[in-house]
Every structure is written in structure tokens, then in C-alpha cells.
C-alpha positions, -999 to 999 in steps of 0.1 A, spaced: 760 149 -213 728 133 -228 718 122 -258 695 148 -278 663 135 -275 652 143 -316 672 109 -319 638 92 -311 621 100 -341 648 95 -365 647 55 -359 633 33 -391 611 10 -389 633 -15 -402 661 -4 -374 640 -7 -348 629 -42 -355 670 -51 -359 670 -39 -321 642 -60 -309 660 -91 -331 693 -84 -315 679 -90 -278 661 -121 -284 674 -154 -275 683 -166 -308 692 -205 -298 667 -234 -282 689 -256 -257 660 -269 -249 628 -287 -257 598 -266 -260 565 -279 -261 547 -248 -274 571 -244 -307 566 -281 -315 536 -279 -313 533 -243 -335 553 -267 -361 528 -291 -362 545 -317 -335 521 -328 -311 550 -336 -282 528 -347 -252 554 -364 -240 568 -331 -227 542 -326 -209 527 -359 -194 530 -376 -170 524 -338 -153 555 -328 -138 558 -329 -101 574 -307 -71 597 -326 -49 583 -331 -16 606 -305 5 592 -278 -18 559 -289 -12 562 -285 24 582 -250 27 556 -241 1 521 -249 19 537 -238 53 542 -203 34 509 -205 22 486 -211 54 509 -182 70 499 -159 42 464 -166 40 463 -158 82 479 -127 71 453 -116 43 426 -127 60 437 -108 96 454 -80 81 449 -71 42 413 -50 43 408 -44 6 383 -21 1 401 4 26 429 -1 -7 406 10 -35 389 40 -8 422 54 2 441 44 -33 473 33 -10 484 3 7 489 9 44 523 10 59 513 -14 82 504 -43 56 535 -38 36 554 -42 71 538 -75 82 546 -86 43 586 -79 47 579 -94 84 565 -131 67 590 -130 43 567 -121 11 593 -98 -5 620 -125 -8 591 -155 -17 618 -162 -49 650 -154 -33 678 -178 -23 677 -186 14 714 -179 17 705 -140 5 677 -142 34 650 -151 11 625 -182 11 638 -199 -18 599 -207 -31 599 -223 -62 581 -205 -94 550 -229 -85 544 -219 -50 555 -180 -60 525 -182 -81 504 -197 -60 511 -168 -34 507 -139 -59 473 -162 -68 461 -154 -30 474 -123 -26 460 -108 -56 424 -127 -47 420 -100 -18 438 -72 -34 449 -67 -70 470 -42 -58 492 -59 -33 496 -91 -57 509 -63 -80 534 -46 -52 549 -81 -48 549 -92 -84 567 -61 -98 589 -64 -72 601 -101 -79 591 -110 -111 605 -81 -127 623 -62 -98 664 -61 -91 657 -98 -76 649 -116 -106 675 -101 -132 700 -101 -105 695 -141 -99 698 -147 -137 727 -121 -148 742 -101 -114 773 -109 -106 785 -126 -68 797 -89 -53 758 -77 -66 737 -107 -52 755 -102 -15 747 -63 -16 708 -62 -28 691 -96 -24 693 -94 13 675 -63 14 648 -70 -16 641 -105 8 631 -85 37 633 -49 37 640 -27 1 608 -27 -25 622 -28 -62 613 -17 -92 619 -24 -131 621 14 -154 618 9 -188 590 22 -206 594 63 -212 564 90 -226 575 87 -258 586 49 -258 567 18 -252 571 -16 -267 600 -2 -293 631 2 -272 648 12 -302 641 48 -291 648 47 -254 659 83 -250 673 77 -214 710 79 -216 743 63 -190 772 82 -199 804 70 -188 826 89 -168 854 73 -151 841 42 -129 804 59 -127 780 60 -151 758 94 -156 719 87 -158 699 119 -174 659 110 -186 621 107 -180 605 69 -172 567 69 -175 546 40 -156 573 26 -129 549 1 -113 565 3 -69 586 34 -87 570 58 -60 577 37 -29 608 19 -42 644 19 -23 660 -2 -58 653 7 -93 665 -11 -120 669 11 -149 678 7 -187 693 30 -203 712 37 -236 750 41 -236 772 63 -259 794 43 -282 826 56 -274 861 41 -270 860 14 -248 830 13 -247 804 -12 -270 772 11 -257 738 0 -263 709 -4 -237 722 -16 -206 706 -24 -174 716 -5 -139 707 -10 -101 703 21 -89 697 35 -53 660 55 -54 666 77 -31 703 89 -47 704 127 -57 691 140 -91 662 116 -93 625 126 -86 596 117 -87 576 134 -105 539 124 -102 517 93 -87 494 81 -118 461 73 -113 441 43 -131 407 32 -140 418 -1 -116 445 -11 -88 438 19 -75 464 14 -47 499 11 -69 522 34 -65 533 36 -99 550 70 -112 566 94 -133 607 95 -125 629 115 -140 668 112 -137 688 143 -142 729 136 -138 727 105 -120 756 91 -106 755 49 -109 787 28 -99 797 9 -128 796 -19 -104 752 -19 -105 755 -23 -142 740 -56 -145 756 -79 -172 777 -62 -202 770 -33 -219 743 -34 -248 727 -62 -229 699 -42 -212 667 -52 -233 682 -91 -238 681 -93 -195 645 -77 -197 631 -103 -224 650 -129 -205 639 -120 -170 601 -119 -187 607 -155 -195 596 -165 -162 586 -132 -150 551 -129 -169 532 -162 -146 527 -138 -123 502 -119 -144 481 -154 -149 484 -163 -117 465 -139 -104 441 -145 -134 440 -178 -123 437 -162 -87 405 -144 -100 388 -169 -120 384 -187 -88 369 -158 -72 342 -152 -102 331 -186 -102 326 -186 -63 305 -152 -62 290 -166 -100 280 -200 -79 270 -181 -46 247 -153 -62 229 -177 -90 217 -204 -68 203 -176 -46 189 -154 -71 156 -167 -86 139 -153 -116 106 -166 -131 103 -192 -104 139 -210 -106 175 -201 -99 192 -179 -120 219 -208 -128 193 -233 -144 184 -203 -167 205 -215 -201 218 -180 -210 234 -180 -176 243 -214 -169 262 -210 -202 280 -183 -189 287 -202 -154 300 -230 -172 321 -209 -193 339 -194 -160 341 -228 -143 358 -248 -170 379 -215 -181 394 -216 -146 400 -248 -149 422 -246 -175 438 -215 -170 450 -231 -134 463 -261 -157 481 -238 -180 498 -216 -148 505 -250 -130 519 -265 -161 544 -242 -168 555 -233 -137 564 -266 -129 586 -270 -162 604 -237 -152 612 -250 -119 625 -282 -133 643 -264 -160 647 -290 -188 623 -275 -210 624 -237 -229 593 -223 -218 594 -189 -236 568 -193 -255 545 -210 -226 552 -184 -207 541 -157 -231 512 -178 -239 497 -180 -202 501 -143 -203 482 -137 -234 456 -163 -223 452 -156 -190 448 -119 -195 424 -124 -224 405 -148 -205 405 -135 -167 389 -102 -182 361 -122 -205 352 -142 -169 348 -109 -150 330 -94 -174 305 -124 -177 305 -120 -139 292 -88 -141 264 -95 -162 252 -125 -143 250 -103 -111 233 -73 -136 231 -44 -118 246 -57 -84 275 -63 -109 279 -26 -119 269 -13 -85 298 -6 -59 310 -28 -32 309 2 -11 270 11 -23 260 -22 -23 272 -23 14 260 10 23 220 1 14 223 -34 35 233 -57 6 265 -79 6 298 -61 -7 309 -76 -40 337 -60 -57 329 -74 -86 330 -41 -111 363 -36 -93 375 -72 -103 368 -57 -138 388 -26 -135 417 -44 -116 419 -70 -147 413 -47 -174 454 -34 -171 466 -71 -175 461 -76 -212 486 -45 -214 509 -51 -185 545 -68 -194 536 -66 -233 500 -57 -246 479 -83 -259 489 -71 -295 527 -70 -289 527 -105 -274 507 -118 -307 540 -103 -328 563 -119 -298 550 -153 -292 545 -155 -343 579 -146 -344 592 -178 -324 565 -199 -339 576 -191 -369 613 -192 -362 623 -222 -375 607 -212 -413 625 -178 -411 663 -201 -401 662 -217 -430 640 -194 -453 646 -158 -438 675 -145 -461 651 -159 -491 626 -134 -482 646 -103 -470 651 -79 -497 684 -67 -483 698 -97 -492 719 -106 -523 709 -131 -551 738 -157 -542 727 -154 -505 687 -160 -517 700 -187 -536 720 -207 -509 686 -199 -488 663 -214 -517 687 -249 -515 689 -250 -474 648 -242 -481 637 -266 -504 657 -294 -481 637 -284 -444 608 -282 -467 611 -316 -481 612 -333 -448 587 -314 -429 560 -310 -449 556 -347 -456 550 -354 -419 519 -331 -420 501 -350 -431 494 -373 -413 500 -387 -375 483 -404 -340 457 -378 -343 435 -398 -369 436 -432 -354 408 -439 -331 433 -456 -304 457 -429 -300 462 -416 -257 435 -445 -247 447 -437 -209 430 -407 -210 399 -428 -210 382 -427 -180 345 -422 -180 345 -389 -199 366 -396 -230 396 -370 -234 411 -390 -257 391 -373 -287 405 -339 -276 440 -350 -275 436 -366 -306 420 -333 -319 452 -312 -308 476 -335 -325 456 -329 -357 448 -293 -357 490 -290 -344 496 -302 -377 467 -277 -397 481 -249 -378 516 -258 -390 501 -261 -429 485 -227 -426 510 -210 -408 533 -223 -444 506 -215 -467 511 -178 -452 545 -178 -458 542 -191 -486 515 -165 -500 530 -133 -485 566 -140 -476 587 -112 -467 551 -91 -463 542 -123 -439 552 -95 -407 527 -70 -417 497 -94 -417 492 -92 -377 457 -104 -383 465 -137 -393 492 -138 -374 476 -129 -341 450 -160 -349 474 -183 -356 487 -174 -322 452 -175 -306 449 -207 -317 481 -223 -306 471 -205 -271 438 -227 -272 455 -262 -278 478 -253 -251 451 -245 -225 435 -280 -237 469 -298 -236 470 -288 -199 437 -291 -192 439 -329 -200 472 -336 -184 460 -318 -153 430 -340 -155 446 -369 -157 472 -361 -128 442 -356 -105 426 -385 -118 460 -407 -107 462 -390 -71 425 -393 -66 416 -354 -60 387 -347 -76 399 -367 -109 359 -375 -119 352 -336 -116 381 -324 -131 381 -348 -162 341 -332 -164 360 -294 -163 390 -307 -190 361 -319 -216 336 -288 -210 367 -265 -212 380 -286 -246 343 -289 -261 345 -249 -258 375 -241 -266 370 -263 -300 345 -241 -310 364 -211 -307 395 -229 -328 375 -235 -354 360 -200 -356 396 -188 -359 410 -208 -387 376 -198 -400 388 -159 -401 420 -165 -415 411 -165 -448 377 -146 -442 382 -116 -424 378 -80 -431 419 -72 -425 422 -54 -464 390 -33 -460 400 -25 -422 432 -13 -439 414 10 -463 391 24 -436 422 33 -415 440 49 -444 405 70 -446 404 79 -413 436 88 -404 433 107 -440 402 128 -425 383 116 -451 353 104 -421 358 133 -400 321 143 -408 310 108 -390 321 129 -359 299 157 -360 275 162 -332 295 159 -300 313 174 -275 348 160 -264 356 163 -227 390 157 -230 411 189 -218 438 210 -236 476 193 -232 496 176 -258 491 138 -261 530 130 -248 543 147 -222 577 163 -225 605 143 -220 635 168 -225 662 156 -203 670 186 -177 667 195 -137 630 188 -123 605 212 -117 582 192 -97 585 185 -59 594 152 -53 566 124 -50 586 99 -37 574 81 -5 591 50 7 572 27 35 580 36 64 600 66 57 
């Protein structure tokens, strides 16, 4: 009844990326600040004044809070986490018993109804004591049966699962398969119809919660058949429901206590009443649902900047070296600094764009991705300078460290733990594609049937006319704007002068936009293959972000007098910095090494350096690289073990 699974390699290239277009959300309702400001529109007035939470939110919010931090404090013991590799049953039960698995769930389901701010601000703590359990929660919620029920589940389907993801059922989200990771376009897993069930036969790989879960929701590919439009479609399905087993606990270099899995589905029967929104519209609910979905992974980067500059403040006024603290040693202050005004910033961008998702007027698809890719990028660079400003301490243990009298910093843990964040939800490389292709979305609506060699000349042609019109009234207003006159946001004067970095983002908006043209312009339908450039032309627009929120946070503390003279100090350190990198990455994309890198790849893969790896031993063991994924009965005992079961 399934699909054969040769299918997988037969996809093109070109078919695959027609997939991945066909589940994006094509239209912008909405106001973005990130895409106006990838096209060279500098629209602070999206952004500032900062929005606010209403005050009702606020309180249910930091009541939820202080009972979560009593909780974590009493109750959460993480290095019993990373010795035993498992979350106790008891801390998973006083979660459910606060309330922590329904933190995003309507009160009338039985959740708390938090809004995305104060969701994040949970995962934040959470995830400051253990990694783990931030990441039991947040693939639970953010990507779980709650959230893509809440966006695209029908009355019937919110009454029957979100009371029991609010305080008893753990979820999970099954996409990703052993041969199939960020192309979907060769999900093997198939849901054949028969009658009013659908028929689930197939492997997943890496089901963060997928060992412990009581809800799964699946995609998987359906036939075309009569009656049926087929496509991948997404399913809530019952974990514990006959023919599915799990198959093995996976082990990682860091969260040592998910239960994330291998499942495998052999004749699955599914209610067609759990499939979740039409068929065909599986991947479009999982991009949509990652909308919001990915703050949770910079929220607890936010979570864990805070942590490094603590320990990095704690340990280098203590330590001295040649007769002074470590801190007022430049190599490290610079480091200190670095973590300091990163966190800053990285809370500004999280803060940001939660708000503007909870107050829903602007598209935040791109900040969203964004704060992923930043966050990620940036939480692991601040561990890893954390490290090296502890130096040894910072490689040793927390249990070692312990064990010979010293205090227990988990601070090579923090590294591990963060490491799996600039691959989690969409590696750092597939969100550099994700987040170019809507920057550059607007040039390929007008100009896109210009460049595609499928099209006909009379279609290139109407293209060229529709083209040369945008063109014409765009390009113009790049040259030019607020961003050169010396006056421009004077009320971000006060003491420290942001001003200059505000009028620096409005400027470089409008370079990025030029240069972001110019490679269209020079490589045009080729423009997709150059993921160099077009991974630092997304770096960059990630920077003027981070400084866009940095200065409207500033200024929002500044007006409500917390900390306003401190934080407009953090904003212009974090700017000054992130500046410096900007400019190194418009530097590299037109001096870079991407045409040699090519060559060397082509020579590589080609064997012609094999020689260059003479003279070792490899340790890795016999086994082939993917693991079979031939849909059929399990062999293996299964894994499965829900808490409390």
C-alpha cells in the first residue's frame, strides 16, 4: 500500500525546488519590517515606538513566571539531566501540574493563554537551567499538535487534543526521514486512503519528544487518486496506536536528556478526521506554524547569553593574572563586551518580534527566521568565547570541576547544548536560502519569468515591460534618503548618540538593496546558485535588524526609566560591533574565494586530493551512511516510553 521508496531519488532538482515554492506563503497582507528593509526601506516606523503588552497579559504573564522560576529552582536539578541523559518523571509531572505544557494554549482548551512574549520568556528560563527541558516544552508547543492545530485544525479537533497537550499529552512534530531532510520533495512516508482512514507506512528520523510523546503530528505523502488531490498532508496521530514503533533513542553530543527517536509506521490506521487542513497542505502548515514557531530557539539563546555574561562577569573579576583581574586584560574585556552587548541585542531582537506577533499587524516571517539565524549563530560564538575566558575550567566538567572542590560550571555543556541550534528547525545554511528568497521576492514578482529559462519569449517579454517599470521607480529612491542628513531620529539622542546608527541602517538598507540588484542583475537566473553571496546579503540584513532593535529597545527603557542610561551604553557597543562586522561582509561579496572553493570541491569530490589524506586512521565503524528506510513490519522492540506510563 506504500509508495516504492526508489521514488526518492528520481526527484530533479528543479522539481524539488517547485515543491518548496508551492508551500510558501506567496502573498504579504501585511507590513514587514525586515523585507522593507531587504529592499532598501528603512521603515522604523514599524518598529518604534516599541510595541507594548497590554497590562492583563503582563500580569498572567509574571504571575506564570515567579511560579516557574520556584519550580526550576526547587525541582529542575540539571546536572542529574546530562548524568542520567533523561528528565525525571517527577519534573515533567510538576510541569503539566503548573500548567507549562499548555503556556500557548487557549484557556477555554485548559491552557494559559500566554502570549508569544511571555512563552518565550518561559522557554528563556527554562532552558537557562536545562537545555533539555526548554527543548521538551518548545517542541511540544512551538512545533507540536498545539500550534498547527491553533492555526489550521478544525472546531471538532481543537475540543479533542488541546485539552490534553495543556495538561497531560506531550506532542510531537515528524517530518524529517533518513533519507530526507530540508527537501520534502522526497518525503518517502506515505497516507493511503482507504475508506474514512487513512493508511500510514514509513521511517521518521530525529522526532524531538517522539520517544515519550502521546500525539504525533505526522506528514506524509498522499496518492493522487480519484477524489483525492494528494500531496503532503499533515496528520494527528495517537503514539501509542498499533503499527508504530519506536525504534531507537538517539544520542547527541549535547541535550543529553531529549527523548528524540527513530519511529517507524508500518499500516497505520489515521481517522481522516486528524488530517489537519486539506490534502497537499502538509509542508505549507509546517512553514506556516515555523512562522512563529522558531522564537523559541532564540529565546533560549537569549536565555543563555544571560547566563555567559553572568559566569563571564563572576569568574573574571575573580580571576587575576599578572597582578589585575582577568576582565581589565584587553583580549578579554573584548570578549566580555562582546557577550554583554550581544545579549543585549539578541533580547531586543526576541522581544521585538514577539511582541509584533502577538499584536498581529505586521508579517513577521522573515523576523522570525532572522532571530533564528542570529540567535543560533550568535548564542554559540558567546559560549564559545565563554569557554575561553574560563580556559581550562571552561573545558573541564561541571561534574570534575565539582568533584576536586571547585565551583560547578557547566559551561562546556552550554557549548554542546547550543551547538544543535544553528541546525534545529532549518540549518543555518537552509535559512540563508529561506529568509534570500523572500528578500528577494519582490525582484523575482516582477522579474522572475524574465530569468527562468522555461519560459517563452512573449512571456520574457511582458516580464522585460512589467521589469523595466518597478525598476524605474525603485531604483531612483536608492539613492538617496534620511540616512545622510545629520538631523535624521534626533530623539534617539540622549547622552550616547544612537542617532548615527540609525542613520547608518537607513543608508546601508539602501546599499544592501543596490547590491542585492547588482546580483541580479550580473547572474540572473544563476542568482540561486550563488549561496555565498546570498548568505551575506542575508547576514547583513540579520545585523541591521539586531541594531534596529537594539535602539528601539534602548529607547523604550530609556522612556520607562529601567536602566535606559545602561542600555543606550549596550545599544551603541552592540551597533559599533556589529558595524564592523557589516562592513566586512559587503567587503566579501565581491572578494571572496566562492569560484576557487567550487573548483576545490569539484577536486575533491573527484578524488583528485585523496593523497592529502594519507597518514591516518579513521575510527569511524562499518554501516552505510543512511540507514534503511524500506517501509515494512519493525524488527526492533519498541523504545517508546511515555511519562508516567
Amino acid at each position: 500500500m506504500s509508495a516504492p521508496t526508489e521514488n526518492r531519488s528520481t526527484v530533479t532538482e528543479r522539481e524539488a525546488r517547485q515543491v518548496a515554492e508551492a508551500a510558501r506563503e506567496r502573498d504579504w497582507h501585511k507590513p514587514s519590517f525586515a523585507k522593507e528593509l531587504f529592499l532598501g526601506r528603512f521603515r522604523l516606523d514599524l518598529v518604534h515606538p516599541h510595541p507594548m503588552p497590554g497590562e492583563e497579559s503582563v500580569r498572567r504573564g509574571e504571575e506564570f513566571l515567579a511560579k516557574l522560576r520556584a519550580f526550576c529552582e526547587a525541582e529542575i536539578d540539571s546536572a542529574r539531566i546530562e548524568r542520567e541523559a533523561r528528565i525525571p518523571d517527577e519534573v515533567v509531572a510538576g510541569l503539566k501540574e503548573l500548567g507549562a505544557l499548555g503556556m500557548k494554549i487557549d484557556p477555554k482548551y485548559g491552557g494559559l493563554g500566554l502570549s508569544q512574549l511571555y512563552y518565550n520568556k518561559a522557554l528563556a528560563l527554562v532552558g537557562s537551567v536545562s537545555p533539555a527541558v526548554g527543548a521538551l516544552l518548545s517542541a511540544h508547543q512551538s512545533i507540536g499538535v498545539p500550534q498547527p492545530l491553533k492555526m489550521f485544525g478544525t472546531e471538532e479537533q481543537k475540543e479533542a487534543f488541546l485539552p490534553r497537550c495543556a495538561r497531560s499529552d506531550i506532542s510531537a512534530f515528524l517530518l524529517t526521514e533518513p533519507d530526507v531532510g530540508s527537501d520534502p520533495a522526497r518525503l518517502a512516508t506515505t497516507a493511503v486512503p482507504d475508506g474514512d482512514e487513512y493508511v500510514l507506512d514509513g521511517v521518521k528520523l530525529w522526532t524531538t519528544n517522539g520517544v515519550v510523546a502521546d500525539l504525533l503530528v505526522v506528514m506524509a505523502r498522499v496518492p493522487k487518486s480519484e477524489g483525492h488531490k494528494g500531496g503532503i498532508t499533515a496528520f494527528v496521530v495517537e503514539a501509542g496506536s498499533e503499527g508504530i514503533t519506536v525504534e531507537h533513542r538517539n544520542a547527541f553530543m549535547g541535550l543529553r536528556g531529549i527523548e528524540n527517536g527513530v519511529t517507524r509506521f508500518h499500516r497505520v490506521r489515521v481517522p481522516a478526521g486528524h488530517r489537519i487542513g486539506p490534502e497537499g497542505a502538509g509542508l505549507k502548515i509546517a512553514l506556516t506554524t515555523l512562522n512563529t514557531g522558531r522564537l523559541s530557539l532564540p529565546a533560549m539563546c537569549a536565555g543563555a547569553g544571560k547566563w555567559c555574561l553572568k559566569i563571564a562577569r563572576e569568574w573574571s573579576a575573580e580571576r587575576e593574572q599578572w597582578g589585575k583581574p582577568l576582565a581589565l586584560h584587553e583580549a578579554v574585556g573584548a570578549k566580555i563586551s562582546f557577550i554583554a552587548a550581544t545579549t543585549f541585542a539578541l533580547e531586543a531582537v526576541l522581544d521585538l518580534s514577539s511582541q509584533m506577533a502577538d499584536e498581529d499587524r505586521n508579517d513577521i516571517r522573515i523576523e522570525a527566521a532572522l532571530a533564528k539565524l542570529y540567535g543560533s549563530e550568535m548564542a554559540w560564538r558567546m559560549a564559545d568565547e565563554l569557554v575561553q575566558i574560563r580556559g581550562g575550567r571552561g573545558y573541564e566538567t561541571a561534574e570534575s570541576l565539582k568533584a576536586r572542590g571547585e565551583r560547578a560550571v557547566p559551561a562546556e555543556q552550554m557549548l554542546r547544548d547550543l551547538r544543535i541550534n544553528r541546525i534545529f528547525e532549518g540549518s543555518t545554511e537552509i535559512m540563508h536560502l529561506l529568509i534570500a528568497r523572500e528578500a528577494v521576492d519582490a525582484h523575482l514578482a516582477v522579474a522572475g519569468d524574465l530569468i527562468d529559462p522555461a519560459k517563452s519569449l512573449p512571456e520574457k517579454a511582458k516580464a522585460g515591460a512589467q521589469a523595466g517599470v518597478f525598476y524605474a521607480k525603485w531604483l531612483p529612491k536608492l539613492v538617496a534618503g534620511p540616512g545622510q542628513l545629520p538631523s535624521s531620529y534626533g530623539e534617539f539622542r540622549h547622552g550616547v548618540d544612537l542617532s548615527t546608527h540609525l542613520r547608518y541602517i537607513e543608508r546601508t538598507s539602501r546599499r544592501l538593496a543596490r547590491a542585492t540588484f547588482y546580483g541580479m542583475s550580473r547572474w540572473q537566473g544563476r542568482m540561486e546558485t550563488k549561496q555565498g553571496f546570498l548568505g551575506r546579503i542575508v547576514d547583513i540584513g540579520a545585523e541591521l535588524f539586531a541594531m534596529s532593535a537594539a535602539c528601539v529597545r534602548a529607547e523604550r527603557l530609556r522612556t520607562r526609566d529601567e536602566h535606559g542610561r545602561e542600555a543606550y551604553q549596550l545599544a551603541d557597543a552592540f551597533c559599533r560591533q556589529a558595524r564592523v562586522r557589516i562592513e566586512e561582509l559587503f567587503g566579501r561579496l565581491w572578494t571572496n574565494t566562492d569560484d576557487l572553493d567550487r573548483k576545490v570541491v569539484k577536486g575533491v569530490l573527484g578524488g583528485a586530493y585523496t593523497w592529502l589524506e594519507e597518514g591516518i586512521v579513521d575510527p569511524s565503524q562499518d554501516g552505510p551512511w543512511i540507514a534503511d528506510a524500506t517501509p515494512g513490519p519493525s524488527a526492533h522492540e519498541n523504545a517508546r516510553r511515555p511519562y508516567g506510563g
